[in-house]
MDTraj code that builds the backbone (N, CA, C; nanometers):
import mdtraj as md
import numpy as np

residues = "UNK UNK UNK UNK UNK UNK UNK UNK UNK UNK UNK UNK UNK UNK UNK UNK UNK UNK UNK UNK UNK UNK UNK UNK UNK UNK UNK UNK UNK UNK UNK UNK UNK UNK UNK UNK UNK UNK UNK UNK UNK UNK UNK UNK UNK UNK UNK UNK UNK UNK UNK UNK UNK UNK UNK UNK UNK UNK UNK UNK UNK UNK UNK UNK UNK UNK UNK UNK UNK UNK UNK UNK UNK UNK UNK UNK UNK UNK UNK UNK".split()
xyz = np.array([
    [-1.3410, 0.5830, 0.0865],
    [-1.3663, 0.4406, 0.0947],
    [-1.4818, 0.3994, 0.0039],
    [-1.5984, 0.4518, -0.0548],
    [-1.6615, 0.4192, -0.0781],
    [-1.6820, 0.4440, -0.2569],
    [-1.5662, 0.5301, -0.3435],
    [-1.5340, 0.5754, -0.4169],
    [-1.4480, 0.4617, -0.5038],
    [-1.5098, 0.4705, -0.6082],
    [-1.4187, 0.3564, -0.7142],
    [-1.5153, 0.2269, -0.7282],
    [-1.4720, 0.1360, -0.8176],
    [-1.5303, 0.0302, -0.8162],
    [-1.5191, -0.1152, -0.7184],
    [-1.5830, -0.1428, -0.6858],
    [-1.6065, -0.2562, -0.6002],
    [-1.6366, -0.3808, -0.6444],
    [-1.5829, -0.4849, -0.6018],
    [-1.6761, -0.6079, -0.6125],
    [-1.6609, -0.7298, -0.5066],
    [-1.7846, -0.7467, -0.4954],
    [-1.8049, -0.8431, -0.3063],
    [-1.8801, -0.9634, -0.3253],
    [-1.8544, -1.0461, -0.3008],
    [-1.8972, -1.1855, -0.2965],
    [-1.8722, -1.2392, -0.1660],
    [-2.0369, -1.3625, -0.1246],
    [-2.0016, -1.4203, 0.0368],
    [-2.0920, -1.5624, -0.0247],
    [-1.9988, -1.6661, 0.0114],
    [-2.0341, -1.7852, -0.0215],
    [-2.0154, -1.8715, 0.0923],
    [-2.1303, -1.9460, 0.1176],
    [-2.1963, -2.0595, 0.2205],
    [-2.3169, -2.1297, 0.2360],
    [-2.3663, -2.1817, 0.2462],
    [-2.4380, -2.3031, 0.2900],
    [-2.5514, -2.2783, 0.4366],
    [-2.6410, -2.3173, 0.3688],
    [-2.7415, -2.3171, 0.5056],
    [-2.6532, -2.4194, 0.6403],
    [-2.6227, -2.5186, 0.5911],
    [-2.5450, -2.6154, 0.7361],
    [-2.4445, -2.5252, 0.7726],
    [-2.3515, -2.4600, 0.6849],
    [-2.2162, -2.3694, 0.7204],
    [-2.2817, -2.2873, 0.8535],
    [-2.3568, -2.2040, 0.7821],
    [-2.4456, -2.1029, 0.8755],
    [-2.5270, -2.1362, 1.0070],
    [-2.5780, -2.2780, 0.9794],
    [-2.6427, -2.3166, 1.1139],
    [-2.4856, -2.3053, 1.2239],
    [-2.4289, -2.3620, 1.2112],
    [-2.3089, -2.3163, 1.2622],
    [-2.2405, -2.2027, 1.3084],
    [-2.2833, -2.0948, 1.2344],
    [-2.2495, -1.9621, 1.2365],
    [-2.3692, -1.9127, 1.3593],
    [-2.4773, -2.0215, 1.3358],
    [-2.5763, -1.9503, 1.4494],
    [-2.5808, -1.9958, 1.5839],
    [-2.4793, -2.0585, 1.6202],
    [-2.4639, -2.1433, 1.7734],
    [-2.3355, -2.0981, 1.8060],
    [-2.2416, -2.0049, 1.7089],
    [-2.1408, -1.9609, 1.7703],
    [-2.1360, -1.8274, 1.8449],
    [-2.0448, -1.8290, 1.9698],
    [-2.0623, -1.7041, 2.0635],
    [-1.9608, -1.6194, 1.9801],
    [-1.8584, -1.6121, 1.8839],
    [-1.7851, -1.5438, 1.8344],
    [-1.7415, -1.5948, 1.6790],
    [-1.6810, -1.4703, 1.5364],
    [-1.6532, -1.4676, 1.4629],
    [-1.5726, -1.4503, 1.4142],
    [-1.4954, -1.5199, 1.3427],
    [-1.3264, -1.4667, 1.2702],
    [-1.3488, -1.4405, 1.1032],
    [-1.2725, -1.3583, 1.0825],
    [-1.2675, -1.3075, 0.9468],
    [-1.1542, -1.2065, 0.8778],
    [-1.1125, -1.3306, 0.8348],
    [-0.9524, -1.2593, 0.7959],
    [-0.8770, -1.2813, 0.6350],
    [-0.8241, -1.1822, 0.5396],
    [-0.7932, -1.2443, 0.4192],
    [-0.6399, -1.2644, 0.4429],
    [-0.6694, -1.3574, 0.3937],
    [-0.4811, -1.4362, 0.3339],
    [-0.4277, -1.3864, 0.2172],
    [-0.3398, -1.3356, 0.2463],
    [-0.2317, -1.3135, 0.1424],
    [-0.1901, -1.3788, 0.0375],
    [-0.1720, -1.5085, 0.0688],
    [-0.1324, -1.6319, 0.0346],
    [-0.1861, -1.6830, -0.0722],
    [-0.3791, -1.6440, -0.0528],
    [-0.4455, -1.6933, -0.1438],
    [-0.5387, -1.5409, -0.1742],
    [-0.5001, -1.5528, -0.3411],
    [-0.5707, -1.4474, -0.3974],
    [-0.6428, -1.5081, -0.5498],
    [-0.7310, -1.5082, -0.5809],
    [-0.8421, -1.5449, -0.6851],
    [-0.8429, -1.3489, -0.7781],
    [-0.7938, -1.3751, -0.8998],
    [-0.8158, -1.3295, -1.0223],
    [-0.7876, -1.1783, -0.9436],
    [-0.6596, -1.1435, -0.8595],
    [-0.6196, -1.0434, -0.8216],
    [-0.7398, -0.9997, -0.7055],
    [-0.8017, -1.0427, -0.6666],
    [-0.8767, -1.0552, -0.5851],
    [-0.8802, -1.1259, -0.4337],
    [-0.9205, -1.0330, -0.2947],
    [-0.8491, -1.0654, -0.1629],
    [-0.9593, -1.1940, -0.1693],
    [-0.9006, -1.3486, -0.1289],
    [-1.0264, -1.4421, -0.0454],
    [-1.0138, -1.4418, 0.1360],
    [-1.1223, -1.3799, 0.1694],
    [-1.1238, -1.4075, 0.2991],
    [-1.2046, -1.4975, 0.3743],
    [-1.1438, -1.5653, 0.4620],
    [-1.1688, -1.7314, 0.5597],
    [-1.2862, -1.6711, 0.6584],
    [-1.4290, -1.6723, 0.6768],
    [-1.4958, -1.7003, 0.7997],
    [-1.5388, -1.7737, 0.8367],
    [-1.5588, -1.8033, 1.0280],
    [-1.5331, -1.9153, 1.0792],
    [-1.5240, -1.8928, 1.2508],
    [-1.5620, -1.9688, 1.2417],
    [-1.5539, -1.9431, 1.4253],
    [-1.4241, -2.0678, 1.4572],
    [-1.4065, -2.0603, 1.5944],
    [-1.2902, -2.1612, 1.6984],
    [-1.3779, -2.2346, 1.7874],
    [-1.3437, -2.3799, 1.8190],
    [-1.4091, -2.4575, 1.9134],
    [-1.3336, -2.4198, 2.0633],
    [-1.3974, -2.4806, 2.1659],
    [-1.2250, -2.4529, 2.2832],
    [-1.1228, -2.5118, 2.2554],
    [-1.1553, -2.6417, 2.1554],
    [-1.0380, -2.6602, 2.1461],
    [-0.8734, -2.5956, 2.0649],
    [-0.9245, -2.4844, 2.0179],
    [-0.8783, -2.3848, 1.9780],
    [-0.8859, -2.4296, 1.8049],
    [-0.9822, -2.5092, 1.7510],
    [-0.9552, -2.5748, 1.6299],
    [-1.0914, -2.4695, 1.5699],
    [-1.0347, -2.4058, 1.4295],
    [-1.1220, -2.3433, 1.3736],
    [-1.1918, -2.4106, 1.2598],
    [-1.3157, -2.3493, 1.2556],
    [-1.4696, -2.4030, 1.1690],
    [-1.4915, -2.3149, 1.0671],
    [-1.4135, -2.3192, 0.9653],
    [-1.4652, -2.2169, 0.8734],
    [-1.6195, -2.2196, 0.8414],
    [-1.6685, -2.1615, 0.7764],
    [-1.8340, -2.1444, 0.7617],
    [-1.8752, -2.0733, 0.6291],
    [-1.7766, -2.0034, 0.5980],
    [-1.7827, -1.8938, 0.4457],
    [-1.6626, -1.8424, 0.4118],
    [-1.6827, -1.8059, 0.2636],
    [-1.5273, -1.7515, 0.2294],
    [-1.5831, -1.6104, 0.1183],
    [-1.5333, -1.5099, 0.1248],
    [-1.5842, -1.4172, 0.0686],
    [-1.4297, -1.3829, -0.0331],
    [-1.5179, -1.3207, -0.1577],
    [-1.3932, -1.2711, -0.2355],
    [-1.4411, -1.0915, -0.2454],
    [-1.2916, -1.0245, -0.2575],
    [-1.3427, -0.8885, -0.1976],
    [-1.2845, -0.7795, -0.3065],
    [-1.2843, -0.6682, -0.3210],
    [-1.1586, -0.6109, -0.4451],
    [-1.1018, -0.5007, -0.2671],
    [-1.1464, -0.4917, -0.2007],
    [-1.0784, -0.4378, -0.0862],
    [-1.0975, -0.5171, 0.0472],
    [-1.0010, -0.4721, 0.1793],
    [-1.0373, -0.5197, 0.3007],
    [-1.0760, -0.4075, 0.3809],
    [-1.1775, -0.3288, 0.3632],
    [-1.1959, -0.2203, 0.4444],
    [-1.3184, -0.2329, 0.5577],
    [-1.3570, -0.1627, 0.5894],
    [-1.4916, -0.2074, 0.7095],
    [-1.6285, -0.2525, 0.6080],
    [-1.6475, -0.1783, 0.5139],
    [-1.7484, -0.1151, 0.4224],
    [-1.7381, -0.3569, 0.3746],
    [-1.6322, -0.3952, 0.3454],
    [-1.6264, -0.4921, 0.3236],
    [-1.6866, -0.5844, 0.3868],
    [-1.6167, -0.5854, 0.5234],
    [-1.6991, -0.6867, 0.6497],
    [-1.7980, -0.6333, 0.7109],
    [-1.8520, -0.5539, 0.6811],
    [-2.0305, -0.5513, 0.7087],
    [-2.0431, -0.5879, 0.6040],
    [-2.0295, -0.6169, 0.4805],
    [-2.1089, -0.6553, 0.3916],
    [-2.1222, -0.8276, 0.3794],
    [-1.9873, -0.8310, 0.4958],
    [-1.9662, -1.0133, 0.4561],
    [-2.0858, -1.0186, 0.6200],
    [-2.0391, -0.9103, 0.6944],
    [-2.1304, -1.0064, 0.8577],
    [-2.3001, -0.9720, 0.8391],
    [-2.3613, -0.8695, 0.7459],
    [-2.4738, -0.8256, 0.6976],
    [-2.5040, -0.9927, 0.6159],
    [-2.4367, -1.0098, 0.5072],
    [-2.4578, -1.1655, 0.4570],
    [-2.4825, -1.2323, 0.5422],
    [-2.4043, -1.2996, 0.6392],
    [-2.4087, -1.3740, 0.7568],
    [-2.5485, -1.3823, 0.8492],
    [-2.6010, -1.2201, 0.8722],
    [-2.6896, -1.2435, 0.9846],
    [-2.7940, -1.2628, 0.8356],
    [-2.8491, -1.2304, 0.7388],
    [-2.9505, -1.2340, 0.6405],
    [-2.9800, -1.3851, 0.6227],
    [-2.8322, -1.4766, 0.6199],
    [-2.8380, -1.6192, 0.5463],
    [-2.8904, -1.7063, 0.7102],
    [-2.8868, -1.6446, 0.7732],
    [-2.9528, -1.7357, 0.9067],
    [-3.0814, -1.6961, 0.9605],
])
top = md.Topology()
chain = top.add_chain()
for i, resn in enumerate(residues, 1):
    res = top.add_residue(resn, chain, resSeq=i)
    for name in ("N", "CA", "C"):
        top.add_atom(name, md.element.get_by_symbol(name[0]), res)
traj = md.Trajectory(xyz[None], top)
């Protein structure tokens, strides 16, 4: 996993993040659907009750492995 080249990007906003810091839970998932220069974009974001989701950041990744989302939820807790 940690072998080969990489490249990781996490993009958001101090307001995105204040957001990120009043939520009890986190979603983080890449779409298929949408890929940037062969590259995975993945949606984070929390859900209200009303089951309506708040995105907050979008990261571009060259993999989806764990090594990935600590690097996007490591971003996350640093930017708050």
């Amino acid at each position: 996993e940690d072998s080969g080249n990489k490249f990781r990007v996490f993009i958001s906003s101090v307001c995105l993040l204040n957001i990120a810091s009043i939520s009890s839970h986190i979603n983080a998932d890449a779409t298929y659907k949408l890929v940037w220069q062969g590259f995975l974009v993945l949606i984070v974001g929390t859900t209200d009750l009303n089951k309506k989701f708040h995105p907050f950041g979008l990261a571009i990744c060259s993999n989806e492995k764990t090594k990935d989302f600590e690097f996007i939820f490591n971003g996350i807790q640093i930017g708050m």
